[in-house]
C-alpha positions as CSV (number, residue, x, y, z in Angstrom):
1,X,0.0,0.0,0.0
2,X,1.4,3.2,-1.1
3,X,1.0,6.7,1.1
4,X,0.3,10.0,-0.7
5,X,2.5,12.4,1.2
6,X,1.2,15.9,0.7
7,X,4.3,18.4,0.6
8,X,4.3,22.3,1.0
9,X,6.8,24.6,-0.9
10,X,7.5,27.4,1.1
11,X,9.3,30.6,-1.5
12,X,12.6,31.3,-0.5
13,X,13.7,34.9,-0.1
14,X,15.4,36.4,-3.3
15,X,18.4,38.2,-2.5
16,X,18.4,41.5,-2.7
17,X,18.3,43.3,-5.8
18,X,21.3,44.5,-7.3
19,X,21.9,48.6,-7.6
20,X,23.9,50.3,-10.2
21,X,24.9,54.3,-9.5
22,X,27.5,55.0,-11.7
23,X,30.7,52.6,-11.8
24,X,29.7,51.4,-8.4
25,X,27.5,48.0,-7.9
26,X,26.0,48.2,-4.7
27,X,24.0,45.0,-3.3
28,X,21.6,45.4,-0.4
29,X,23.2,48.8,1.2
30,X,25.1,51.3,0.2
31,X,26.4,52.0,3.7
32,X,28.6,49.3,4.6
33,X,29.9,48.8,8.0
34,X,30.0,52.1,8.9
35,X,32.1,51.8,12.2
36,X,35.1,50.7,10.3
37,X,35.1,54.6,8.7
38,X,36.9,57.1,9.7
39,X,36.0,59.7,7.6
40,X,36.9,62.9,9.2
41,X,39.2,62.0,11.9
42,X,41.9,62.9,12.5
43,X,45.0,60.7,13.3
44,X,48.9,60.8,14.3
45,X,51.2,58.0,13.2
46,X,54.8,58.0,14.4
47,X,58.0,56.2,12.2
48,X,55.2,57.1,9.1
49,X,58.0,58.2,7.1
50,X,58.5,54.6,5.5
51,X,58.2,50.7,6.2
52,X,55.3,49.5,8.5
53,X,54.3,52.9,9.7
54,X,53.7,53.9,6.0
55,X,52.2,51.2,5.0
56,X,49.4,51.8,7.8
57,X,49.0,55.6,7.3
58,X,47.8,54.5,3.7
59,X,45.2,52.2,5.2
60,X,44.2,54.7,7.4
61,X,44.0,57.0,4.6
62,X,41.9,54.7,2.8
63,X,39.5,54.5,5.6
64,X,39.0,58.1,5.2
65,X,41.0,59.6,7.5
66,X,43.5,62.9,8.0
67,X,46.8,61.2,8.7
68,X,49.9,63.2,10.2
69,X,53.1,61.3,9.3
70,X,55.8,62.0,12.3
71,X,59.2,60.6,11.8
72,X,62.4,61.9,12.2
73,X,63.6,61.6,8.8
74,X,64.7,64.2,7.4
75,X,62.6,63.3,3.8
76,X,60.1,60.3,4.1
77,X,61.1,57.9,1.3
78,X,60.4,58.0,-2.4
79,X,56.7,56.4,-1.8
80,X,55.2,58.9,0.5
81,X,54.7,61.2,-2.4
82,X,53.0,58.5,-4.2
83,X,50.6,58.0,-1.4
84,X,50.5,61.7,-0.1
85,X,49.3,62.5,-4.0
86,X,46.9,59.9,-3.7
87,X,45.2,61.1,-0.6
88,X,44.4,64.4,-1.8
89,X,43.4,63.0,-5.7
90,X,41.6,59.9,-5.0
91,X,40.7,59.7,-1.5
92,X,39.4,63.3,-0.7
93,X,41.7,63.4,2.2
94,X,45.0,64.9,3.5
95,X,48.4,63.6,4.4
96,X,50.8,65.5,6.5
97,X,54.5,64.8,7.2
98,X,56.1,66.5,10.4
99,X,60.0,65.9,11.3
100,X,60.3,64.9,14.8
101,X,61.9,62.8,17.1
102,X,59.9,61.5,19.7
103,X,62.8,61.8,22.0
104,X,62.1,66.1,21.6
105,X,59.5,66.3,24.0
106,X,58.9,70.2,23.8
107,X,58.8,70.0,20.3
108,X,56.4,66.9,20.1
109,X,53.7,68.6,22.1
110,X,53.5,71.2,19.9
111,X,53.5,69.6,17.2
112,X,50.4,67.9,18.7
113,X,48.7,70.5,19.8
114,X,49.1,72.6,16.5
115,X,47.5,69.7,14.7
116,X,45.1,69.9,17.0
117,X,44.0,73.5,16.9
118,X,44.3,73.3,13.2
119,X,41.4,70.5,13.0
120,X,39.2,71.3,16.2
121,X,39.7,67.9,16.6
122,X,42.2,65.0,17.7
123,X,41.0,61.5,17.0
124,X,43.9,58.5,16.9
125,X,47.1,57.9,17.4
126,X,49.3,55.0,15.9
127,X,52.8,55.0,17.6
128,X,54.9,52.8,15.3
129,X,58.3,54.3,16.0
130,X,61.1,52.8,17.2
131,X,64.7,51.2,16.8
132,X,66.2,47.4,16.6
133,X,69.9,46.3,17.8
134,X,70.9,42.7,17.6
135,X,73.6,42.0,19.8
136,X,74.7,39.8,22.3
137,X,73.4,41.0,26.4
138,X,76.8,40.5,27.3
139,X,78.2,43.3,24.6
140,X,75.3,45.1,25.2
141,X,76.3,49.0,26.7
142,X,74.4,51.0,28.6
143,X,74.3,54.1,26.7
144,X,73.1,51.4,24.0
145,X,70.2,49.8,25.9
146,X,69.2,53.1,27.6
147,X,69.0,54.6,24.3
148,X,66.6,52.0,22.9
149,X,64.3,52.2,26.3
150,X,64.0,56.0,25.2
151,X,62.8,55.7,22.1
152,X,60.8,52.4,22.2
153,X,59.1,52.7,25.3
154,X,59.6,56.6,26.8
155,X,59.4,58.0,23.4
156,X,55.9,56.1,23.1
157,X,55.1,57.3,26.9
158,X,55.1,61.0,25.4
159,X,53.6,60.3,22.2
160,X,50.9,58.8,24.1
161,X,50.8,61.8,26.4
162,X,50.8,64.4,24.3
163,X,47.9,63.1,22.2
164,X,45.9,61.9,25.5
165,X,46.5,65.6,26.7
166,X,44.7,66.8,23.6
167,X,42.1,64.9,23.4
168,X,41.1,65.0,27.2
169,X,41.5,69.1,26.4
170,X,38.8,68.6,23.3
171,X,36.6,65.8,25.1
172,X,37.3,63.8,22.4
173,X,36.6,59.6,22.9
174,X,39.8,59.0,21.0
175,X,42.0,55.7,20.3
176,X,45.5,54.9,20.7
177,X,46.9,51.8,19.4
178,X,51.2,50.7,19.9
179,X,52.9,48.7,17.7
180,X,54.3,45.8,19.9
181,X,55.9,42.6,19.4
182,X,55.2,39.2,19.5
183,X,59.0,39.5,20.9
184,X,57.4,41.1,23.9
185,X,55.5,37.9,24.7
186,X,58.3,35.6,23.4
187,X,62.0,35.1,23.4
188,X,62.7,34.4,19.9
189,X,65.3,31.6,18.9
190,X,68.2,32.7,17.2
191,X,67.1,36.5,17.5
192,X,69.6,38.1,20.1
193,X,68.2,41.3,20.8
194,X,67.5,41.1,24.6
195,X,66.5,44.9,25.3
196,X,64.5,45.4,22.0
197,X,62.7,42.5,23.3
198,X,62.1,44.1,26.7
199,X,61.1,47.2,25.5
200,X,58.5,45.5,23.9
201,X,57.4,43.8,26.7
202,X,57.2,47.2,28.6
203,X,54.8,48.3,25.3
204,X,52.4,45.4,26.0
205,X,52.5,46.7,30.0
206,X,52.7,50.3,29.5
207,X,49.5,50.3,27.5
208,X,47.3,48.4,29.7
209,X,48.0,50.7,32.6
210,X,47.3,53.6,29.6
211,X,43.7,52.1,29.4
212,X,43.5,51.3,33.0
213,X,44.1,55.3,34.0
214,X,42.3,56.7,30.5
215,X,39.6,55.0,30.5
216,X,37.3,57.4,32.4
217,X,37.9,59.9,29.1
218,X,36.5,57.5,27.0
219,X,40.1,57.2,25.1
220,X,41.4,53.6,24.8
221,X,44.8,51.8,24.1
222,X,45.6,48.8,22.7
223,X,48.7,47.3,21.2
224,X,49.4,45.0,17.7
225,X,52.0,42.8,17.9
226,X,53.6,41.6,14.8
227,X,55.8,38.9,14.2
228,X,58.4,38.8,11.8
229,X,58.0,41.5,8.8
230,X,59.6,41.6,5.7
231,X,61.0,45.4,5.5
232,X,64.0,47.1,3.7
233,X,65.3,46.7,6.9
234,X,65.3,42.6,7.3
235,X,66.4,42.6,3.4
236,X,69.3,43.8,4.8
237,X,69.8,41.2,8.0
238,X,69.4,38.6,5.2
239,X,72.0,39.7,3.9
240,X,74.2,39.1,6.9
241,X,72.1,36.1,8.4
242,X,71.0,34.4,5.5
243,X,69.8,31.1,6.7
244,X,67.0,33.0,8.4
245,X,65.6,33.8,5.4
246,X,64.4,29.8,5.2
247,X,64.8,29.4,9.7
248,X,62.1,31.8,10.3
249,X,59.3,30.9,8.3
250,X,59.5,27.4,10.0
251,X,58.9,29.3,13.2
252,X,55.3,29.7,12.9
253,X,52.3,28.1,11.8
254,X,51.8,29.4,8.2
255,X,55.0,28.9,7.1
256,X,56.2,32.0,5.9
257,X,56.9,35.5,6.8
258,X,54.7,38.5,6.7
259,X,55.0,41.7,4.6
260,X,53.5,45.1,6.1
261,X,50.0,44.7,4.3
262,X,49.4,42.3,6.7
263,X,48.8,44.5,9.3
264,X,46.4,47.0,7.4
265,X,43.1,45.4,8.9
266,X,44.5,45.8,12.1
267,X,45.2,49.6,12.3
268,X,42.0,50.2,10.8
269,X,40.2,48.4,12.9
270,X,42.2,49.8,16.4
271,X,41.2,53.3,15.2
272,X,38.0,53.1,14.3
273,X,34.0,52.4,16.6
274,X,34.8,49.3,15.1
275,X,36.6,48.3,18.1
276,X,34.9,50.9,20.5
277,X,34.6,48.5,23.3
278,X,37.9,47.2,23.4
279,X,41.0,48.6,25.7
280,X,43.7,47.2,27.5
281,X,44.3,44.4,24.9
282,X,46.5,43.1,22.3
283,X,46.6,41.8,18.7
284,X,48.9,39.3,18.0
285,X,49.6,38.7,14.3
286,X,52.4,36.6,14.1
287,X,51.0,33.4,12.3
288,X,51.0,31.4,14.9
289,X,54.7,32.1,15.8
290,X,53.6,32.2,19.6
291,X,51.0,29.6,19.7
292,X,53.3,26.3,19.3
């Protein structure tokens, strides 16, 4: 004996229509995740004048934002023009460059507080400057080690400061985000650079007590640690250490090393509401380097 079985099609949703306005296809919205913008804010990156801290400003850039490059270069390199040209022509936004060493501490507040009272307005900070040694603890001077403490971690301190200062001054719920290390969570093998590695580890430290005593201002600070980046710099090291071109790739989970883009997402998201409810934390991006 056979049973009839009655069945019931139920319509399934279309998806939603697709909208052409000019050369843009829009599906659904046409405001996209509006927390990750940061149109009209404006933000401070330090060691912007090439490398990593470059390589961010444009992302921030791209996110909509007014970017001051700091650095103490005395020109930025050949590719900030590129970018700087780019901000004004395609982005419909503005890129500054400022010569300073964070270690002038006169000078880096008013610098600050010119941009400042330029803009009304204060928004973000990205400190990415800072310096590298490799060499052995036990040839390590002082004048050496105090000298990368002052840039890496007092030279942040005052960066920090100086923007926190301004935005308490314009009530502004701002965000300040270090770049760290996944060498301030880890000794790395092979990698003898014992203060660099502390001073990172005082980055990780020194911005959760940031948060901890900022927090009532609505400004938070958070940290990104990177692992190993391939920059002009660590062209260079290969050069001189060349099996680490194939050693450190091995080292973490992916099995390679990273390039600055990497880090794009990151900065964005640090700076923007995206991340309005998180301070005090870090974001390790070191491709599983520390998770063996």
């Amino acid at each position: 004996m056979s049973v009839a079985i009655e069945t019931t099609t139920v319509p399934v949703p279309s998806p939603p229509a697709e909208e052409k306005t000019g050369d843009s296809l829009f599906l659904g919205t046409k405001n996209r995740l509006p927390e990750f913008s940061l149109t009209g804010k404006v933000i401070i990156v330090t060691g912007a004048g090439r490398g990593l801290g470059l390589v961010q400003t444009e992302a921030l850039l791209e996110g909509g934002a007014i970017v001051y490059a700091l650095d103490r270069l005395e020109e930025p390199s050949p590719d900030f023009a590129r970018i700087q040209k780019r901000a004004t022509e395609e982005l419909g936004t503005q890129l500054h460059y400022r010569r300073i060493d964070v270690r002038d501490v006169e000078l880096l507040n008013k610098i600050v507080e010119d941009i400042t009272n330029t803009h009304g307005r204060l928004d973000g900070l990205l400190a990415a400057a800072g310096i590298q040694q490799e060499t052995p603890a036990l040839d390590y001077t002082a004048k050496d080690a105090n000298l990368m403490f002052e840039v890496n971690v007092t030279g942040v301190l005052m960066t920090a400061q100086a923007v926190a200062r301004q935005m308490i001054r314009m009530g502004t719920r701002g965000s300040i985000a270090f770049i760290a290390s996944m060498s301030g969570t880890v000794a790395n093998k092979g990698l003898i650079c014992t203060p660099y590695n502390a001073s990172k580890a005082a980055v990780l430290q020194l911005a959760r007590n940031l948060a901890s005593e900022w927090g009532q201002y609505g400004i938070r600070v958070n940290t990104i640690s990177p692992g190993y980046i391939v920059t002009a710099m660590v062209e260079q090291l290969f050069i001189k250490y060349p099996e680490r071109r194939t050693d450190w790739p091995k080292q973490n989970m992916l099995g390679r090393l990273s390039a600055p883009e990497d880090y794009r997402g990151a900065a964005v998201f640090l700076l923007s509401d995206a991340s309005s409810f998180m301070t005090g934390s870090d974001i390790r991006i070191d491709g599983g380097h520390a998770a063996w």
